[in-house]
N, C-alpha and C positions, 0 to 999 in steps of 0.2 A: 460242704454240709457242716463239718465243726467247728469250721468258722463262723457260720451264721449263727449256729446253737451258743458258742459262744459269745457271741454280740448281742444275741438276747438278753443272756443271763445277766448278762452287763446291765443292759437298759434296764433289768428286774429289777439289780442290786440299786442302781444310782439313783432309780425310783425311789424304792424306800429309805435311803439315805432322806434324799429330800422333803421325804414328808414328814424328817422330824429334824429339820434342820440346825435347830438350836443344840438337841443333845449330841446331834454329829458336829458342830462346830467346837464345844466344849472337849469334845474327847480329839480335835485335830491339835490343839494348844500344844499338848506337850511334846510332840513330831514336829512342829511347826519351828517350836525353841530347841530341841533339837539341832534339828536341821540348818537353823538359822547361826548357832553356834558350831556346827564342825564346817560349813562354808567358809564364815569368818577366818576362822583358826586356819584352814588348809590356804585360803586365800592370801592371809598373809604371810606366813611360812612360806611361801611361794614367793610373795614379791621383795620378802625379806633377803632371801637367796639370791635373787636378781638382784636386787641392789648391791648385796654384799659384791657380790662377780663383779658387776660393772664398775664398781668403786677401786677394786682389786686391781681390773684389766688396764685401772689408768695410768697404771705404771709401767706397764709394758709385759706381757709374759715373758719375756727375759730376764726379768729383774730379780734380783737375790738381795733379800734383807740379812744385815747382820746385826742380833743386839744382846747385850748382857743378861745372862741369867743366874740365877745363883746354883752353884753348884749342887748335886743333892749328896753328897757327901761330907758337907761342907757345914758341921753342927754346928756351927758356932754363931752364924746367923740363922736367927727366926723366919723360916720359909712363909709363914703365915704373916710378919711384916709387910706393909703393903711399900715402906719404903728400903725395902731387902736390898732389889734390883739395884733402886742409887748409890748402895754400896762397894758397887762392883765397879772398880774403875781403871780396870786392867785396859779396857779397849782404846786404843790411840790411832792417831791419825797416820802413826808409821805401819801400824799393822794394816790401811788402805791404803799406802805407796805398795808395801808388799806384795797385798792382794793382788792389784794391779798386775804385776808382772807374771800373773799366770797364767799360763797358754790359751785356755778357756774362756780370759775375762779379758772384756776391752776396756773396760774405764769403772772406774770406782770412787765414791763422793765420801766424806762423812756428815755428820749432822749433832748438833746438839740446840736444845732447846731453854728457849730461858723467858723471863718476863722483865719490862722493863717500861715506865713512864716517858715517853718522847715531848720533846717541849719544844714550839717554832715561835717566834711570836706570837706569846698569849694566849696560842692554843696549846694544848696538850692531850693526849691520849694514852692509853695502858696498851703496849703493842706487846704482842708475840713476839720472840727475837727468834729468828732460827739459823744458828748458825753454817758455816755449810764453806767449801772451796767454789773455785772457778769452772770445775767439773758438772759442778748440781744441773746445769743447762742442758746439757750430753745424757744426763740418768736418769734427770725426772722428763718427759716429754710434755708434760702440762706444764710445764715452768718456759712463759713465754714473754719475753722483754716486749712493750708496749713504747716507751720512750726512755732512752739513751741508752745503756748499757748492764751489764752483769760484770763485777769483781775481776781481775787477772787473780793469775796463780800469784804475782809478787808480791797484790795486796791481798791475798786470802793466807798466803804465810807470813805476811810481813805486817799484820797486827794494823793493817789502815783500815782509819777512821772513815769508812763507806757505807753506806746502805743504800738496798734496791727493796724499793717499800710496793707493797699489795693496790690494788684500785681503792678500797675503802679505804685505808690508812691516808691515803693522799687525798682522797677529799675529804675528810675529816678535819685534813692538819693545813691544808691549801686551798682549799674550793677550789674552782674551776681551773685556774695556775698551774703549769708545768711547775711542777717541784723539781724536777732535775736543776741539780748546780746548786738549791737552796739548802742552809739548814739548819740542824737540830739540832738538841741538845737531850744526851741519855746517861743518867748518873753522872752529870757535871762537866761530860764529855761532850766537845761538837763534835758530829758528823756530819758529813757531806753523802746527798741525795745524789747519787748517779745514775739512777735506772727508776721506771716504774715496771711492773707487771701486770698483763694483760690481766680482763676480770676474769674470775676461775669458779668463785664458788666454793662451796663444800667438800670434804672428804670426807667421812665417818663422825661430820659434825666439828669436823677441826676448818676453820674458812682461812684459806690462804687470802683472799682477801683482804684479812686484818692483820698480816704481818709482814717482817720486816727481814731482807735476808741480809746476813753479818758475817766477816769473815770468822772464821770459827776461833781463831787465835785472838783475836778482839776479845768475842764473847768470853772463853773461858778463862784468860787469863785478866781481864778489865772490870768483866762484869760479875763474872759468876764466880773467879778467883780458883778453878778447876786447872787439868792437864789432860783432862783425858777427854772423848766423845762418847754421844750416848747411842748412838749407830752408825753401822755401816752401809751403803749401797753397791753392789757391783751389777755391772750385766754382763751376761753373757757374749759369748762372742755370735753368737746366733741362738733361738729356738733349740737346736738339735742339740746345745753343748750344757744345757740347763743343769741337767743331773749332774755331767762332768764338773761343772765348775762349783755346783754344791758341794759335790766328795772331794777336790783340791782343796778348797777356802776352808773347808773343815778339817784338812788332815796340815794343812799350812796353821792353821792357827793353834792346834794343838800344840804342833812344835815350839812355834813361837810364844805362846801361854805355860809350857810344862803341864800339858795337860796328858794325864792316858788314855784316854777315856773316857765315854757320856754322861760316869758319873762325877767327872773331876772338871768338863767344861764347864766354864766362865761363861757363855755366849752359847748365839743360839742361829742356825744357817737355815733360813726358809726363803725358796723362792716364792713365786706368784702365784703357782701352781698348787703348791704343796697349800698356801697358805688360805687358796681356793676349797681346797677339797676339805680343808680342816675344819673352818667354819660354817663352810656345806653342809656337813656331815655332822656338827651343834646343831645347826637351825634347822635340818631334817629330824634326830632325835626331839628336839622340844616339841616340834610341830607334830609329832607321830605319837608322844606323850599324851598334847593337848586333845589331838582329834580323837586318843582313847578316852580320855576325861570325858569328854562332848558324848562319845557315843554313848556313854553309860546311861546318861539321858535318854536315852531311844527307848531303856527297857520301862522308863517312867508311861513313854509315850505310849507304848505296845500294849502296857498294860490296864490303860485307858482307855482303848482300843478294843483289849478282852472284856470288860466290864461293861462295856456298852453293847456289845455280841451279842454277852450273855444276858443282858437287860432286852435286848429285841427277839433273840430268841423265845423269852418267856413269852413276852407281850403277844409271840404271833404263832403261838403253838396251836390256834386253829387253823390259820393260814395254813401252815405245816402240813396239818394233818389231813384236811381239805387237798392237798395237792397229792397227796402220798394217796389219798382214796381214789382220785382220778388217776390214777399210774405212773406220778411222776417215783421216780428211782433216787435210791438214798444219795447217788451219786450227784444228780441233779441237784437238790436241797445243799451236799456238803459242797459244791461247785458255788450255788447262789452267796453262801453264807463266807466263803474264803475271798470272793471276789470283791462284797462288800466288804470287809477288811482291807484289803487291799485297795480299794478306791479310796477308802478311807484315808490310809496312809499316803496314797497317790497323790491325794488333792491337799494334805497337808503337806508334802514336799515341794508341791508346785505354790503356795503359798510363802512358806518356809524359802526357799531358794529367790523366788521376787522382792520380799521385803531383806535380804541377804543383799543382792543384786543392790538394790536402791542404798543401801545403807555406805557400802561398798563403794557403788558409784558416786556419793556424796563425797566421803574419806578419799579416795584414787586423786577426784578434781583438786580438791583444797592443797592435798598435799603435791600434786605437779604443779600449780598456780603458785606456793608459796616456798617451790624450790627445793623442798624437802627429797625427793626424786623425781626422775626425768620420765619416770613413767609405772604404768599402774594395771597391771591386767585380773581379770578373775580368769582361774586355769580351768578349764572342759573338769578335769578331774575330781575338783572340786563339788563341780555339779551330779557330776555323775556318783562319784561315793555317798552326796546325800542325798539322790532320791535311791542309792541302789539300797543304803543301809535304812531310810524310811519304808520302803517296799519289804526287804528283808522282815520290819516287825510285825507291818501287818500279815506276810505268810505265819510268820510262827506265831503270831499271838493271835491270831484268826482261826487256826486250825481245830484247838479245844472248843469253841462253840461252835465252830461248823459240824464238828462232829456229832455233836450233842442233839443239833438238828437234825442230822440225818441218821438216829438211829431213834427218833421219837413213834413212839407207837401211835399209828394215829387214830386207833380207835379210842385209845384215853385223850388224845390232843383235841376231837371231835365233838368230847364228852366235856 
């Protein structure tokens, strides 16, 4: 029975919505934007997170980054420098022999990075150079030889002129030609093309595609005219030894650094994990920032929402009173009047949440079509917080003229 009494009241309300359809469309607008803004925002907070994991996870959850930081004890450099970090050039490529040999870690790489013009016959290009040993095959699992070969350890210490260049680098600089055995010229120097690598794609917007990998002792002592590396990689000896080999590599390189302490390290030990939860837990704050920003909007809507109430109230205060002489109950009147609010808000979130959806589904295709990520979802959650907190304005901004209705005297409403 108070489901049917209910269902009426409904049909009462959605009735007279309709019959003045324009001033209930005008007052759905600002629920609509709303609404249409905390899906967006929560939506992408969401696949920003995924993406960030999956870009992470391509390293392997074993994987333990090591790279320079500037001490924070350490007054003498500008922390707010944004080139602070390049001054730190303690980390070497003995301190990943070391690493190495810790019970915990099976294999350790280093890396440094550089730029440099490649030149083949007549073509030329501006490659990424990334320096790196015989190891990088072992740490990175995305790094996969396509044609000839990857560096020995004799020529990754032993300063040869090799390079294993990206898919794009090679057809940029060869067309369709096996580049293996041909080649180049980098800062005055020939190299020889030994390897291509499979196509890969993207990182965080860095495209291994477009570079070129170089023994490290080439790079820094030829090109860049350095001695030291600008990170380290180890892995673990399994999953289960992650933590252990972070607490080893850190209290090993202390010693090896004359470091005491977190506030006197050079360097900085994060695995995959750690490095997971950490930008997790950025793109969760922003995203929970933004969807309060968004909601604040709501109170625009709500109260668009109460002015229209209170505009229909006035207009039908014979209605009102007419219905209150036949015996309808105050309760009845504040039921009709809270409901229509709420459909109000109802029908602006289902509005709101479609053109969200379409807008959404436009941006998700483009960007998996043009490679940007591998994929693109709208999360339930999304949906649900913006019709929960659209529904949310019309109870509480419904309530003051429902009221106002159901305590109308109807012998002056009549009058």
């Amino acid at each position: 029975m108070n489901f049917l009494y209910y269902i009426r009241i409904f049909l009462i309300a959605a009735k007279s919505l309709l019959d003045d359809f324009g001033r209930t469309l005008l007052s759905l607008l600002g629920i609509i934007v709303s609404v249409l803004a905390i899906m967006i925002v929560i939506t992408l907070g969401d696949n920003v997170d995924l993406y960030i994991q999956n870009q992470l996870s391509a390293f392997g959850t074993d994987s333990i980054q090591i790279e320079t930081k500037v001490p924070s004890e350490d007054l003498s450099i500008n922390i707010g420098d944004a080139s602070s970090r390049a001054q730190i050039t303690t980390l070497t490529a003995d301190d990943a022999r070391a690493l190495e040999k810790l019970p915990n870690v099976s294999v350790s790489t280093v890396g440094v990075i550089g730029q440099a013009r490649m030149v083949s016959d007549g073509e030329s290009k501006q490659a990424i150079l990334l320096g790196s040993d015989a190891n990088a095959p072992r740490v990175d699992g995305g790094l996969e030889i396509d044609r000839g070969r990857f560096f020995t350890e004799s020529e990754s210490i032993g300063k040869s002129h090799v390079l294993v260049i990206g898919s794009n680098l090679s057809r940029d600089l060869f067309g369709a030609l096996n580049p293996v055995g041909k080649r180049v010229r980098v800062k005055g120097v020939t190299y020889r093309i030994i390897g291509t690598i499979k196509e890969r794609g993207s990182l965080f917007g860095f495209n291994y595609d477009d570079l070129a990998y170089i023994p490290y002792t080439a790079l820094t002592s030829e090109i860049l005219g350095t001695d030291h590396v600008q990170y380290i990689t180890i892995k673990a000896t399994d999953d289960d030894t992650v933590d252990a080999a972070v607490g080893d590599a850190t209290s090993l390189l202390r010693i090896r650094h004359n470091s005491n302490g977190p506030g006197q390290d050079d360097f900085m030990v994060t695995s995959t994990e750690q490095a997971q939860n950490i930008l997790g837990n950025i793109v969760g704050v922003v995203s929970l920032l933004l969807t309060a920003l968004a909601s604040v909007s709501i109170i625009v809507g709500g109260v668009g929402i109460m002015n229209m109430m209170l505009m229909s109230v006035e207009e039908r205060r014979s209605e009102i009173g007419l219905r209150k002489a036949v015996g309808s109950r105050e309760e009845d009147i504040l039921s009709q009047f809270l409901i229509e609010s709420i459909v109000i808000a109802l029908f602006a979130a289902i509005i709101g949440i479609a053109l969200a959806a379409v807008l959404l589904w436009v941006a998700g295709t483009y960007s998996v079509n043009e490679g940007y990520v591998d994929s693109f979802r709208i999360p339930l959650k999304a949906v649900l917080l913006s019709a929960g907190f659209s529904c949310a304005a019309g109870i509480l901004f419904g309530v003051y003229p429902a009221k106002i209705a159901a305590k109308t005297n109807p012998v002056e409403a009549m009058r």
